[in-house]
C-alpha positions as a LaTeX table, in Angstrom:
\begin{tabular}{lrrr}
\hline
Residue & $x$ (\AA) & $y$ (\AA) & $z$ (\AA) \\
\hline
Unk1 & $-12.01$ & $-8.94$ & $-38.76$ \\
Unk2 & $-11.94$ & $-10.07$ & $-34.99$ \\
Unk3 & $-13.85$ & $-13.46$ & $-34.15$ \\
Unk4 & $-16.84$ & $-12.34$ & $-31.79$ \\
Unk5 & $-17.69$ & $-14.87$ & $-29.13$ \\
Unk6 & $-21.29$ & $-14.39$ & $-28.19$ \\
Unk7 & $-22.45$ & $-16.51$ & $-24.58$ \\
Unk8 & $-21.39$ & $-20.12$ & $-25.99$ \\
Unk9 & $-20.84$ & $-18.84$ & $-29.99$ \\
Unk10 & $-17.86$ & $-18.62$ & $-32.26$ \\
Unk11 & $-17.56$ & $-16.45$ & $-35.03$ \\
Unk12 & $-14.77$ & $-16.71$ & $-36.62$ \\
Unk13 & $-12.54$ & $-13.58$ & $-37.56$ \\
Unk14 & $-9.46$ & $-13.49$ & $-39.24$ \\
Unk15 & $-8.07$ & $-12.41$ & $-36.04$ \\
Unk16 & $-8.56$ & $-13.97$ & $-32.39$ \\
Unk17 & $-7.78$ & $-11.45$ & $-29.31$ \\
Unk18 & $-6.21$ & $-13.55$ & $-26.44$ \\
Unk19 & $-6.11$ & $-11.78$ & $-23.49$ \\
Unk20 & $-3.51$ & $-13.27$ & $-21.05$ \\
Unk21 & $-2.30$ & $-11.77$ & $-17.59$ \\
Unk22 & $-3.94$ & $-10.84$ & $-14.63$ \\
Unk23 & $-6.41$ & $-13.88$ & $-14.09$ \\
Unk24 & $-9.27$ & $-11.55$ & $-12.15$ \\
Unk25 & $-9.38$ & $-8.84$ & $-15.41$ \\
Unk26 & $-9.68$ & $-11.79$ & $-17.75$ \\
Unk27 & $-12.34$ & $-13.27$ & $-15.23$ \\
Unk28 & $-14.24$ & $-10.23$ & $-15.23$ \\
Unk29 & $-13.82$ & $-9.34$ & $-18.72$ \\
Unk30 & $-15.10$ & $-13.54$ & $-20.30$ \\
Unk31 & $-18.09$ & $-13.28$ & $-17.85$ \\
Unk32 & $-19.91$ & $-10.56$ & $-20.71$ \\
Unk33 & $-22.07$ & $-12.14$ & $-22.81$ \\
Unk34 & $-20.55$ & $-10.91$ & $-25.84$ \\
Unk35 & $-16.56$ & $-10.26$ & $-26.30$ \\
Unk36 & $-14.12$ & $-9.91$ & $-28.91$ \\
Unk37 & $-11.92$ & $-11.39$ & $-27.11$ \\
Unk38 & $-11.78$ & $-14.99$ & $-24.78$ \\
Unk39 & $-8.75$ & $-15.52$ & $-22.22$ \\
Unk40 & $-6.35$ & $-18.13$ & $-21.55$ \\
Unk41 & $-5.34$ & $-19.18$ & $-18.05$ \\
Unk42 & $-1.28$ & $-19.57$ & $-16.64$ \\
Unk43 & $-2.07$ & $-22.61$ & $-14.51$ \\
Unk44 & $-3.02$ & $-25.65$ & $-15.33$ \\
Unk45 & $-5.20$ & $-27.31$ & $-12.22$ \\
Unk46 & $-6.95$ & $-30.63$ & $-12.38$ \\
Unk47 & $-10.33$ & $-28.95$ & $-11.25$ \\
Unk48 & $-10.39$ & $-26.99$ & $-14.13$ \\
Unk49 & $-13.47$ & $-27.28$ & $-15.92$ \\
Unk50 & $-14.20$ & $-28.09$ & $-19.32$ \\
Unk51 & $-12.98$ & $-25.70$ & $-22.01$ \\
Unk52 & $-15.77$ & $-23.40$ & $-23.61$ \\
Unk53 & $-15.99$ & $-19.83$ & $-25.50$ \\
Unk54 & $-14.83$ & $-17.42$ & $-22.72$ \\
Unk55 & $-11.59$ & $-19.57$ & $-22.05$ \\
Unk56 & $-10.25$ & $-21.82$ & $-24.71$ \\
Unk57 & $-6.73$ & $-21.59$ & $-23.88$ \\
Unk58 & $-3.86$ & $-21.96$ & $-21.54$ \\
Unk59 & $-0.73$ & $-19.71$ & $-22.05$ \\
Unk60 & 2.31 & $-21.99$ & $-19.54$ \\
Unk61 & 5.82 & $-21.15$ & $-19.33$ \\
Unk62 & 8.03 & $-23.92$ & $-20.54$ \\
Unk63 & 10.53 & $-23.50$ & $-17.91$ \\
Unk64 & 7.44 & $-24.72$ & $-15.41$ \\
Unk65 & 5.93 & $-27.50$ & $-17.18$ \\
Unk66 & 8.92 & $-28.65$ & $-19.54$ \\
Unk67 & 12.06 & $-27.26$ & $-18.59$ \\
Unk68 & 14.74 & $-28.74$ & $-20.94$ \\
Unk69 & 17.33 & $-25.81$ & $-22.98$ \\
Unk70 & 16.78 & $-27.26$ & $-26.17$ \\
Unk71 & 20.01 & $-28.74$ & $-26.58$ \\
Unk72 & 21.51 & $-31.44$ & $-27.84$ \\
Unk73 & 18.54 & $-34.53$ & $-28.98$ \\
Unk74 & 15.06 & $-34.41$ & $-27.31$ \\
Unk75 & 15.28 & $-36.60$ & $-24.20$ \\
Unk76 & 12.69 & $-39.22$ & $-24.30$ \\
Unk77 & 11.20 & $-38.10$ & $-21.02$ \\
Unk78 & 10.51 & $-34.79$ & $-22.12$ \\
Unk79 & 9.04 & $-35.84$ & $-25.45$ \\
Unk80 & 6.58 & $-37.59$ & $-23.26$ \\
Unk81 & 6.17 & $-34.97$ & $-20.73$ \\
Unk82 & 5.13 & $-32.92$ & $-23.61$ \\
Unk83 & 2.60 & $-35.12$ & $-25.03$ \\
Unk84 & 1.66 & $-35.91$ & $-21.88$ \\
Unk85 & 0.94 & $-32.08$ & $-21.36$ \\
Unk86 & $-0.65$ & $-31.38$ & $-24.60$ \\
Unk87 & $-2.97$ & $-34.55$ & $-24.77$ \\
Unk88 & $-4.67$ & $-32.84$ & $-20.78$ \\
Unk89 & $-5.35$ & $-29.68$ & $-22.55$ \\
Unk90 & $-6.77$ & $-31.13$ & $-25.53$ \\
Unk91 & $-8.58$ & $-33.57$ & $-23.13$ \\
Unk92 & $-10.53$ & $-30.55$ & $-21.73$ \\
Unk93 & $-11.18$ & $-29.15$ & $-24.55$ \\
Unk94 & $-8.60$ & $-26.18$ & $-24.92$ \\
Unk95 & $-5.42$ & $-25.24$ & $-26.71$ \\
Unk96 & $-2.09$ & $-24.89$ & $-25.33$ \\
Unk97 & 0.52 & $-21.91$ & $-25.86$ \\
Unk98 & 3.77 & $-22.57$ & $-24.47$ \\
Unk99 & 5.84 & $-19.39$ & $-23.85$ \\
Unk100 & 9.14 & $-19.02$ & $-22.76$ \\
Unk101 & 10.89 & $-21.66$ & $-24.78$ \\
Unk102 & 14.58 & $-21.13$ & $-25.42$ \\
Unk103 & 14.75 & $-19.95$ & $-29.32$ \\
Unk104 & 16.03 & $-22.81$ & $-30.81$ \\
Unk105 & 14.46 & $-25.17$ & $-33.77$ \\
Unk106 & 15.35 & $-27.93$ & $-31.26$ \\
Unk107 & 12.53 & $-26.22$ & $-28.77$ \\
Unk108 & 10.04 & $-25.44$ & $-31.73$ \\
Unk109 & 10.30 & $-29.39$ & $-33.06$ \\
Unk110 & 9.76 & $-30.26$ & $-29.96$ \\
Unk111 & 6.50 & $-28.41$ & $-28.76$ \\
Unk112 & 5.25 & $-28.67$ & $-32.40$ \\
Unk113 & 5.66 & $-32.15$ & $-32.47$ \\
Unk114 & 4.02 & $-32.40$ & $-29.56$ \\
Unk115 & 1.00 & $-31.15$ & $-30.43$ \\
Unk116 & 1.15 & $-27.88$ & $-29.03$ \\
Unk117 & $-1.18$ & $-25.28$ & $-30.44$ \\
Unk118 & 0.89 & $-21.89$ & $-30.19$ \\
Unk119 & 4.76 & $-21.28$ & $-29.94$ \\
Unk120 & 5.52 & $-17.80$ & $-28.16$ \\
Unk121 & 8.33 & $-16.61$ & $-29.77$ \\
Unk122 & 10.42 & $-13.41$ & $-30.15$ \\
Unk123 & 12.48 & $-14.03$ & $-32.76$ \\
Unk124 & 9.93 & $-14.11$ & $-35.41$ \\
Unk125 & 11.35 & $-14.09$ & $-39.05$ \\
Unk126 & 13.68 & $-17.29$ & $-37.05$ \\
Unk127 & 10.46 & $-18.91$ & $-36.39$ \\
Unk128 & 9.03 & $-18.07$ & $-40.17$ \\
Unk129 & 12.19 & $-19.70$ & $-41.55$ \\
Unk130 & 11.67 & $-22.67$ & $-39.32$ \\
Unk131 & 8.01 & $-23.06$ & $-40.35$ \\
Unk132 & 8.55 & $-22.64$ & $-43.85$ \\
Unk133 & 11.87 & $-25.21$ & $-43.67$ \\
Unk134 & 8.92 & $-27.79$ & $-41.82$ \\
Unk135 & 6.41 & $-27.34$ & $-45.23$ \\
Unk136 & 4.31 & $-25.42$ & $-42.88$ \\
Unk137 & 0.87 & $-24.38$ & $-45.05$ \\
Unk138 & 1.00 & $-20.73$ & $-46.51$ \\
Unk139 & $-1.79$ & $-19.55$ & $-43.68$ \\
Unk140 & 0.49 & $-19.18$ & $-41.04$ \\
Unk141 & 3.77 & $-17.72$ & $-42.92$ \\
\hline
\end{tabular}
Protein backbone atom coordinates (compact mmCIF):
# COMPACT_ATOMS: atom_id res chain seq x y z
CA UNK A 1 0.00 0.00 0.00
CA UNK A 2 2.89 2.57 0.75
CA UNK A 3 5.33 3.39 -2.27
CA UNK A 4 8.85 1.99 -1.11
CA UNK A 5 11.77 4.05 -2.30
CA UNK A 6 14.77 1.80 -2.47
CA UNK A 7 18.52 3.93 -2.98
CA UNK A 8 17.38 5.75 -6.38
CA UNK A 9 13.89 3.42 -6.94
CA UNK A 10 10.23 4.20 -6.93
CA UNK A 11 7.65 1.87 -6.25
CA UNK A 12 4.68 3.12 -6.39
CA UNK A 13 1.99 2.60 -3.54
CA UNK A 14 -1.29 3.81 -3.35
CA UNK A 15 -0.07 5.89 -0.61
CA UNK A 16 3.17 8.22 -0.43
CA UNK A 17 4.48 9.09 3.31
CA UNK A 18 5.87 12.72 3.26
CA UNK A 19 7.67 13.41 6.12
CA UNK A 20 7.96 17.23 6.68
CA UNK A 21 9.43 19.10 9.85
CA UNK A 22 12.52 19.03 11.51
CA UNK A 23 15.05 19.13 8.48
CA UNK A 24 17.99 16.99 10.52
CA UNK A 25 15.23 13.85 11.32
CA UNK A 26 14.22 13.92 7.68
CA UNK A 27 18.07 14.13 6.81
CA UNK A 28 18.83 11.28 8.85
CA UNK A 29 15.86 9.32 8.16
CA UNK A 30 16.25 9.74 3.52
CA UNK A 31 19.99 8.80 4.01
CA UNK A 32 18.66 4.70 4.52
CA UNK A 33 18.84 2.90 1.63
CA UNK A 34 15.42 1.78 1.74
CA UNK A 35 12.32 3.97 3.20
CA UNK A 36 8.73 4.13 3.01
CA UNK A 37 8.83 7.33 3.18
CA UNK A 38 11.03 10.44 1.22
CA UNK A 39 10.96 14.14 2.77
CA UNK A 40 10.29 17.46 1.54
CA UNK A 41 12.34 20.49 2.51
CA UNK A 42 10.73 24.23 3.96
CA UNK A 43 13.31 26.31 2.11
CA UNK A 44 13.85 26.76 -1.10
CA UNK A 45 17.84 27.70 -1.73
CA UNK A 46 19.44 28.08 -5.10
CA UNK A 47 22.23 25.48 -4.12
CA UNK A 48 19.84 22.96 -3.77
CA UNK A 49 20.64 20.05 -5.69
CA UNK A 50 18.78 18.19 -8.12
CA UNK A 51 15.61 16.44 -6.96
CA UNK A 52 15.92 12.53 -6.51
CA UNK A 53 14.10 9.60 -4.40
CA UNK A 54 14.96 10.63 -0.77
CA UNK A 55 13.64 14.30 -1.38
CA UNK A 56 11.19 14.98 -4.10
CA UNK A 57 9.42 17.73 -2.55
CA UNK A 58 9.27 21.11 -1.00
CA UNK A 59 6.45 21.88 1.56
CA UNK A 60 6.63 26.43 1.61
CA UNK A 61 4.31 28.54 3.40
CA UNK A 62 2.42 30.84 1.13
CA UNK A 63 2.61 33.72 3.37
CA UNK A 64 6.68 33.49 2.59
CA UNK A 65 6.85 32.94 -0.99
CA UNK A 66 3.34 34.36 -2.18
CA UNK A 67 1.71 36.32 0.31
CA UNK A 68 -1.54 37.70 -1.25
CA UNK A 69 -5.24 36.96 1.05
CA UNK A 70 -6.95 35.66 -1.77
CA UNK A 71 -9.15 38.43 -2.30
CA UNK A 72 -10.62 40.17 -4.74
CA UNK A 73 -8.96 39.08 -8.70
CA UNK A 74 -5.45 37.49 -8.82
CA UNK A 75 -2.97 40.35 -9.22
CA UNK A 76 -0.89 39.82 -12.22
CA UNK A 77 2.31 39.93 -10.21
CA UNK A 78 1.41 37.22 -8.10
CA UNK A 79 0.14 35.01 -10.90
CA UNK A 80 3.66 35.32 -12.09
CA UNK A 81 5.35 35.02 -8.85
CA UNK A 82 3.59 31.78 -8.70
CA UNK A 83 4.61 30.40 -11.91
CA UNK A 84 7.66 31.78 -11.43
CA UNK A 85 7.89 29.62 -8.15
CA UNK A 86 6.47 26.50 -9.46
CA UNK A 87 8.41 26.40 -12.88
CA UNK A 88 12.16 26.43 -10.12
CA UNK A 89 10.80 23.45 -8.42
CA UNK A 90 9.82 21.66 -11.39
CA UNK A 91 13.17 22.87 -12.88
CA UNK A 92 14.99 20.73 -10.25
CA UNK A 93 13.14 18.12 -10.51
CA UNK A 94 10.66 18.21 -7.44
CA UNK A 95 7.09 19.01 -6.55
CA UNK A 96 5.82 21.85 -4.69
CA UNK A 97 3.20 21.89 -1.66
CA UNK A 98 2.17 25.18 -0.69
CA UNK A 99 0.71 25.33 2.87
CA UNK A 100 -0.75 27.99 4.60
CA UNK A 101 -2.94 29.49 1.95
CA UNK A 102 -5.96 31.44 3.15
CA UNK A 103 -9.10 28.95 2.44
CA UNK A 104 -10.56 30.50 -0.29
CA UNK A 105 -11.29 29.08 -4.06
CA UNK A 106 -9.59 32.38 -5.03
CA UNK A 107 -6.19 30.86 -3.26
CA UNK A 108 -6.82 27.21 -4.62
CA UNK A 109 -7.30 28.69 -8.50
CA UNK A 110 -4.55 30.35 -7.99
CA UNK A 111 -1.80 27.79 -6.80
CA UNK A 112 -3.58 25.18 -9.01
CA UNK A 113 -3.33 27.18 -11.87
CA UNK A 114 -0.08 27.67 -11.24
CA UNK A 115 1.08 24.51 -11.42
CA UNK A 116 1.47 23.68 -7.97
CA UNK A 117 1.56 20.03 -7.07
CA UNK A 118 -0.19 19.89 -3.49
CA UNK A 119 -2.69 22.39 -1.78
CA UNK A 120 -2.47 22.08 2.19
CA UNK A 121 -5.71 22.59 3.27
CA UNK A 122 -7.91 22.23 6.40
CA UNK A 123 -11.08 22.61 5.27
CA UNK A 124 -11.30 19.52 3.30
CA UNK A 125 -14.90 18.61 2.08
CA UNK A 126 -14.46 22.87 0.92
CA UNK A 127 -11.57 21.80 -1.06
CA UNK A 128 -13.50 18.43 -2.45
CA UNK A 129 -16.35 20.72 -3.56
CA UNK A 130 -13.89 23.02 -5.22
CA UNK A 131 -12.14 20.15 -7.04
CA UNK A 132 -15.11 18.50 -8.12
CA UNK A 133 -16.77 22.18 -9.27
CA UNK A 134 -13.04 22.40 -11.46
CA UNK A 135 -13.92 18.67 -13.32
CA UNK A 136 -11.13 17.47 -11.23
CA UNK A 137 -10.59 13.44 -12.29
CA UNK A 138 -12.35 10.94 -9.82
CA UNK A 139 -8.63 9.87 -8.33
CA UNK A 140 -8.28 12.63 -6.19
CA UNK A 141 -12.07 13.19 -4.87
Amino acid sequence: MLTTFAGPRVIPGTVTVILTGDEKAKARFASRAWRKACRDSNDLRSSDPPGDARWPWYALDWGDYVGWDGRGALPARIADQLRTLVARVHQIGRKLRLYGLPERKEAWSAALDAGVDLVGTDHLSEFHAFLRSRGAPAAIH
